[in-house]
N, C-alpha and C positions, 0 to 999 in steps of 0.2 A: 480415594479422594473424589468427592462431588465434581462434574463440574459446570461450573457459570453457566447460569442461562446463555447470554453471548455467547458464549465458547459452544455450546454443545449446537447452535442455527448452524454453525460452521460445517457439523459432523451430518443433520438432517438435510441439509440442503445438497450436499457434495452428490453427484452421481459419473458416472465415466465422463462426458458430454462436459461435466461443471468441477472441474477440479478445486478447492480452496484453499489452496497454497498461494502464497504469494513469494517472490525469490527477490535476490540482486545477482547482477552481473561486475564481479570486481575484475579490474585488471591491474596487472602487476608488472613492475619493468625490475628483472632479477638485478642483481647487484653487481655492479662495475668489474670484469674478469671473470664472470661465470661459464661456467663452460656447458659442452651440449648436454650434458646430463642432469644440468639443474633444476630442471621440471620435475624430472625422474626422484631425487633426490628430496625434493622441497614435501612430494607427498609420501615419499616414506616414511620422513620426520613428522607427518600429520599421526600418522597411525601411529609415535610413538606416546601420544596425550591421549593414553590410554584414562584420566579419570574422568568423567561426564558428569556435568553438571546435571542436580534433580530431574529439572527442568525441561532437559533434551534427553533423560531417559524414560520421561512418562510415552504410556501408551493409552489408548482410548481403549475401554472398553462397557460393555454391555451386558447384566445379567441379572438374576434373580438379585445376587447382595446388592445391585445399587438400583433395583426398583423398576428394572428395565429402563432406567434413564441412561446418556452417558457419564461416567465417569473415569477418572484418570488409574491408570497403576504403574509401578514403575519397572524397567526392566532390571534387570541384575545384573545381565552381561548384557553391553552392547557390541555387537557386530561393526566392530567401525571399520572393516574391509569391503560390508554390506553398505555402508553408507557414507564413505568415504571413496569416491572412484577417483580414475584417472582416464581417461580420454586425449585422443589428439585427431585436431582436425587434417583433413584432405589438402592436396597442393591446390592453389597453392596459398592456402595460409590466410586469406583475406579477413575482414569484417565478415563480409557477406557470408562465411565459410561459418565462423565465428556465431551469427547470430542466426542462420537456418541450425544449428547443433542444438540451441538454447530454444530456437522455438518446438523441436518437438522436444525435450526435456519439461520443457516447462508445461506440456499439454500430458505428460503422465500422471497417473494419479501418484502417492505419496502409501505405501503398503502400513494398512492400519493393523499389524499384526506385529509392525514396530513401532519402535518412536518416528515421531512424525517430522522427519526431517532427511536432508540428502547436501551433502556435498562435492560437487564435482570437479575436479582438477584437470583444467582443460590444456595441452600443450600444442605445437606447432602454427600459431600466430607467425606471420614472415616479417613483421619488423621485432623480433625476439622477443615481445612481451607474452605472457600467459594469463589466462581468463581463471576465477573461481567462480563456480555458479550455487551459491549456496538456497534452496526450498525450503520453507518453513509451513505450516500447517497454517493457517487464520485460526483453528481453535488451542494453537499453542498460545499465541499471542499476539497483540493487532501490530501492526506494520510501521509503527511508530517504535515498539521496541523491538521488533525485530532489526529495524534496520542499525538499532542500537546496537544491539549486541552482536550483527556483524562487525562492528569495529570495535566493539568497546576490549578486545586485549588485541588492538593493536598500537604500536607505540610512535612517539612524535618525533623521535629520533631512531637513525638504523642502528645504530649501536643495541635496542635495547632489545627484550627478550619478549616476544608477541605469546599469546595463546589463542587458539581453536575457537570460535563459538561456539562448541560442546562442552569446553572446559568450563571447573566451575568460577564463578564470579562473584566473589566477595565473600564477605563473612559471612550475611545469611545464606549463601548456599553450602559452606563448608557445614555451619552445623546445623540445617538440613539433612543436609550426608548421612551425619551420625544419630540422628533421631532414630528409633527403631519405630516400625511401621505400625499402624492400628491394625488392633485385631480385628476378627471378622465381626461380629456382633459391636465393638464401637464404632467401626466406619459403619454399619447398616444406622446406627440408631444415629449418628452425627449427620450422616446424608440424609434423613430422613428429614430430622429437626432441621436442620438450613433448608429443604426446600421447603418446607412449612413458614420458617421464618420468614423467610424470601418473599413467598406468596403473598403473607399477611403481612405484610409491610408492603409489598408493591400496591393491595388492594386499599390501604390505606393511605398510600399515597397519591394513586390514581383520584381515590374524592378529591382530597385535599389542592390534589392542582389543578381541578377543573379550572377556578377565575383563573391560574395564570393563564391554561392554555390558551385560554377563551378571548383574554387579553388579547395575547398572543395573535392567534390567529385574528381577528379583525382589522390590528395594528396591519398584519400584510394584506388584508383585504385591500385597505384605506391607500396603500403603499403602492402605486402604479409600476414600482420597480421591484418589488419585491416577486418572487416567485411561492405558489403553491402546488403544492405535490399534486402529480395525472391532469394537469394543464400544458405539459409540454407537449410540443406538435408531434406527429409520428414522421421518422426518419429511415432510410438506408441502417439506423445503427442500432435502432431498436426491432429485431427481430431474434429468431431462434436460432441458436448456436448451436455448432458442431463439437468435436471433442479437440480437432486440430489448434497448434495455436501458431500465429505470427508474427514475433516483433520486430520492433525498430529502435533504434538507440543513437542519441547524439549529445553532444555537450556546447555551448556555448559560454563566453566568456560573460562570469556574471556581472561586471563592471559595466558591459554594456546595458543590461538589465536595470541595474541602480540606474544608469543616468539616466533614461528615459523616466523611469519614476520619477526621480529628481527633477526633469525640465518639465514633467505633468502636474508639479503641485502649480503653477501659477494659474492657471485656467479653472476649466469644471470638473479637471480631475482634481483639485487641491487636496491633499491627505493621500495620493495614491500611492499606493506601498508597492516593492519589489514584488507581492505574489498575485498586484491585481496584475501589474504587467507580463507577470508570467501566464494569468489566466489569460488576458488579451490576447498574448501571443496564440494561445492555442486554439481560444475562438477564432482569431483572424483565420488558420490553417486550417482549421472545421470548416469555416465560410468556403475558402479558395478548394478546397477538396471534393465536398459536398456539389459547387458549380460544376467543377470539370464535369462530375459523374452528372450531371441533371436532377441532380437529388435535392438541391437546398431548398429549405420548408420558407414558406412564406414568414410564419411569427418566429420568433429568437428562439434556439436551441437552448435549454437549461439544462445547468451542469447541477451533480451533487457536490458538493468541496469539502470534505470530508475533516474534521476536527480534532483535536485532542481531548479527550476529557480525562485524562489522567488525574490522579488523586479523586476521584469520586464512582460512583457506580449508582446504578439505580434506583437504591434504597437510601441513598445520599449519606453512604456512609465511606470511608477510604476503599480504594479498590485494591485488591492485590495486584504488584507489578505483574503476575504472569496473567491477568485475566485481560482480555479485550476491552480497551478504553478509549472507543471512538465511534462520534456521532458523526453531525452533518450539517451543514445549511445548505440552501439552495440558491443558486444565482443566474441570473438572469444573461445569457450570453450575448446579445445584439447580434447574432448572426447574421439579422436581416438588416444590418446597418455598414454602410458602404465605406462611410469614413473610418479609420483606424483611432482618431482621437477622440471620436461622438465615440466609440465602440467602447474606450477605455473608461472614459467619465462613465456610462450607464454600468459596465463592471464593475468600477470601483463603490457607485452608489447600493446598488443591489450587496453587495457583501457585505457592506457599513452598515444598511438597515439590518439585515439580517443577524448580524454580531451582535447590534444593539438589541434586538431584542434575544437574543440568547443571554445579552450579559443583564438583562432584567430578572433572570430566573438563578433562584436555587437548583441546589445539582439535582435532584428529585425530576423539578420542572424540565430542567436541561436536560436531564434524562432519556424522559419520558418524548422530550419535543423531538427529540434529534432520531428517537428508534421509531416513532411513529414517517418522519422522513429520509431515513437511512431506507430503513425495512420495506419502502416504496418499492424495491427492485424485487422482493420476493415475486409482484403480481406486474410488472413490467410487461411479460408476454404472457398476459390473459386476452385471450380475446375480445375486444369492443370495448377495452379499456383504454384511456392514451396512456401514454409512459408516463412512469412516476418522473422521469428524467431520463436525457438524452446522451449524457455522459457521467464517468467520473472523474474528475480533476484533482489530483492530490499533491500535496505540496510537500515535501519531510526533509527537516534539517538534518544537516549532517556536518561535519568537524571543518572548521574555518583552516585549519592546519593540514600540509601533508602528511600520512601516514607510512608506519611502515611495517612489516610481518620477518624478522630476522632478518634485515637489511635489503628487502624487495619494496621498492616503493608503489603503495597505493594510488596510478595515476587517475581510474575514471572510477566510478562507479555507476550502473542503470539499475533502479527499481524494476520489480516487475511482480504486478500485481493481478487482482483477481475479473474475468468478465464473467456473464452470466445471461440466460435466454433475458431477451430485450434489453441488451448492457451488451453489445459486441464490442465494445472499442473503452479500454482504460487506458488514460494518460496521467503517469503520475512522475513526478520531478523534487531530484534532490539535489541541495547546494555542499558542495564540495571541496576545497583550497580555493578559493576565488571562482569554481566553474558552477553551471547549472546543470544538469544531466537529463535528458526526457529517457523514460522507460517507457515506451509503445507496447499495449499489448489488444490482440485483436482476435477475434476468429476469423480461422484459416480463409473460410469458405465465403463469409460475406463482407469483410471488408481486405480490399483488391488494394495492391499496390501500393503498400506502406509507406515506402521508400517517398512517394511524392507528399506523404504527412510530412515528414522532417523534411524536405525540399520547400513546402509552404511555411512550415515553423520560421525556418531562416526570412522566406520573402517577407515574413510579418513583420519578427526584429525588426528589420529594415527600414519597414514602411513606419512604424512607431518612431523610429530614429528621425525619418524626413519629417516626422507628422510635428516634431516636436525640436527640431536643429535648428 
């Protein structure tokens, strides 16, 4: 099977240094009278879902039949002792125990000789909970269904019967299953025709949206709030990365979240939603971070905020759920803005224009706009260039309900997503039973001291809370 333009930047870009996986960090609070063996126990029952969905048993590969491009094949047997581990952390059991285990897990690459995935079953937490750390590849699928399908067999009550995100899921992947595979000579000639197709429809697309883009672009010329891509200033966080990685992880109660929104709509934030306040938050803790170190740039840091484009693809035609479906806008962070409530009104404004003019465009255009300023991070660390942007900010929903996996409750969940040379620092946040969850992830080497990002995160809530009480 071909695969997706998107899909395959994932595979060309990877090298040791740039892993592109992205993961979650689940934790679980085992079930009322468990006893010490229930770790032990939970992941031997994993190994016994033994069937694997299509999906998580494709592998990437590369050869004469698919043209020297990448394309997918599937395994036959998967090894799920191979990608199924168990691990236990060191006494005595902390967080901090907990999330040093996950940062180098999370800086391994992902062995393209299998299916591109890992799950690991973490035990000895000391207040009895246990961690899953589940890896997924970026060219299996963008992070908007991954993070899907870490829960989606898990149930809303303990009573019921969870499955694996290996297992398969739903009716199209059962009869997937049973489809017998293309021969060799029709995958060469099917792969061949879709990237032809592909081509001649993206080239034809590309005229066709010059006025939008052109639109477009002037609209943010004209737009003092708006952001344009390798305008943002250079920073501590736009340099060259290591192979090491280091995160951070926290939750806040997202009620606190809403009401700030809430008491912003009367002023010049009017319209301001939960995820501009969540972007605030993070710029405020960019600003307070950046000063300690002496680092803060005189003009505003720009973030990329990263989008769904689901149901469309670049040739503006439906996209397949396993294919990568997500652009970007860019916003303007006021880093250089002292007040927390001037900080939030210029957030909220910069994301509105920028929305609006995405929601001006067909999917073709919205395509086209969002990979021409996604794909900024390719040339981030070229020399004499500024950054296409100074961070990533990403926002992914997740189940308003508590969950549960065979009567273990789902209590936190942390994303944890991709960096890259001049991108060292992704902050991405998912909403969870009423929480908010930040996934911190950084290279090792150049940004120091994690731990005072969430320290600043909370001092920001805070300050939005006074800005606006």
């Amino acid at each position: 099977m071909p695969m997706a333009v998107m899909d395959s930047v994932f595979m060309n870009i990877e090298s040791r240094e740039h892993p592109t996986h992205f993961a979650k960090l689940q934790l679980f609070q085992p079930p009322e009278g468990s006893g010490p063996e229930y770790v032990s126990e939970f992941y031997r029952s994993l190994l016994t879902h033994t069937a694997v969905d299509p999906l998580m048993r494709r592998r990437p590969v590369r050869s004469m039949s698919s043209l020297g491009q990448w394309s997918w094949t599937e395994d036959d047997e998967v090894d799920l002792e191979y990608h199924v581990r168990l691990s236990a952390l060191p006494h005595p059991g902390r967080v901090r125990e907990l999330l040093e285990l996950v940062s180098r897990l999370h800086g391994t690459l992902l062995d393209r000789q299998r299916p591109l995935w890992e799950c690991h079953v973490i035990a000895g937490l000391a207040d009895g909970r246990f961690g899953v750390f589940t890896k997924l590849h970026h060219a299996l699928m963008d992070g908007v269904a991954g993070m899907q399908r870490l829960t989606a067999g898990l149930t809303l009550n303990a009573d019921g019967t969870a499955q694996p995100p290996w297992a398969p899921h739903g009716p199209a992947a059962a009869k997937a299953a049973e489809e017998e595979p293309e021969g060799l000579v029709s995958s060469v000639i099917n792969s061949t025709w879709g990237r032809l197709r592909d081509t001649t429809q993206m080239a034809g697309n590309l005229v066709s949206a010059q006025p939008a883009l052109f639109k477009a672009l002037t609209s943010t010329i004209r737009d003092e709030t708006a952001a344009l891509p390798f305008q943002a200033p250079k920073s501590m966080l736009n340099v060259k990365i290591g192979g090491a990685r280091r995160v951070a992880a926290q939750t806040w109660p997202l009620d606190r979240v809403r009401a700030v929104a809430k008491a912003a709509k009367g002023g010049a934030q009017s319209g301001a939603t939960v995820n501009d306040v969540a972007v605030a938050m993070c710029s405020g803790a960019l600003r307070r971070y950046l000063l300690d170190a002496g680092e803060l740039p005189d003009r505003s840091l720009v973030a990329l905020l990263p989008v769904s484009m689901r149901g469309t693809s670049l040739a503006g035609n439906l996209s397949r759920s396993d294919e990568n479906a997500v652009g970007g806008i860019l916003c303007e962070l006021a880093t250089d803005e002292a007040d927390p409530a001037v900080r939030l009104a210029k957030i909220h404004k910069s994301t509105k224009n920028a929305k609006t003019i995405l929601a001006g465009m067909n999917s073709t255009e919205m395509g086209l706009m969002t990979l021409a300023t996604a794909g900024g991070v390719l040339f981030s660390a070229v020399p004499g260039l500024p950054p296409a942007f100074n961070v990533i900010i990403s926002n992914v929903p997740g189940s308003r309900e508590p969950l549960y996996f065979n009567g273990a409750q789902l209590t936190e969940g942390y994303p944890m997503s991709v960096i890259a040379d001049g991108q060292a620092l992704n902050m991405t946040l998912i909403s969870y039973a009423g929480q908010l969850s930040f996934g911190l992830v950084a290279c090792r080497r150049s940004v120091p001291h994690m731990q005072r990002m969430l320290d600043h995160l909370d001092t920001e809530l805070t300050a939005l809370e006074e800005a606006f009480g």
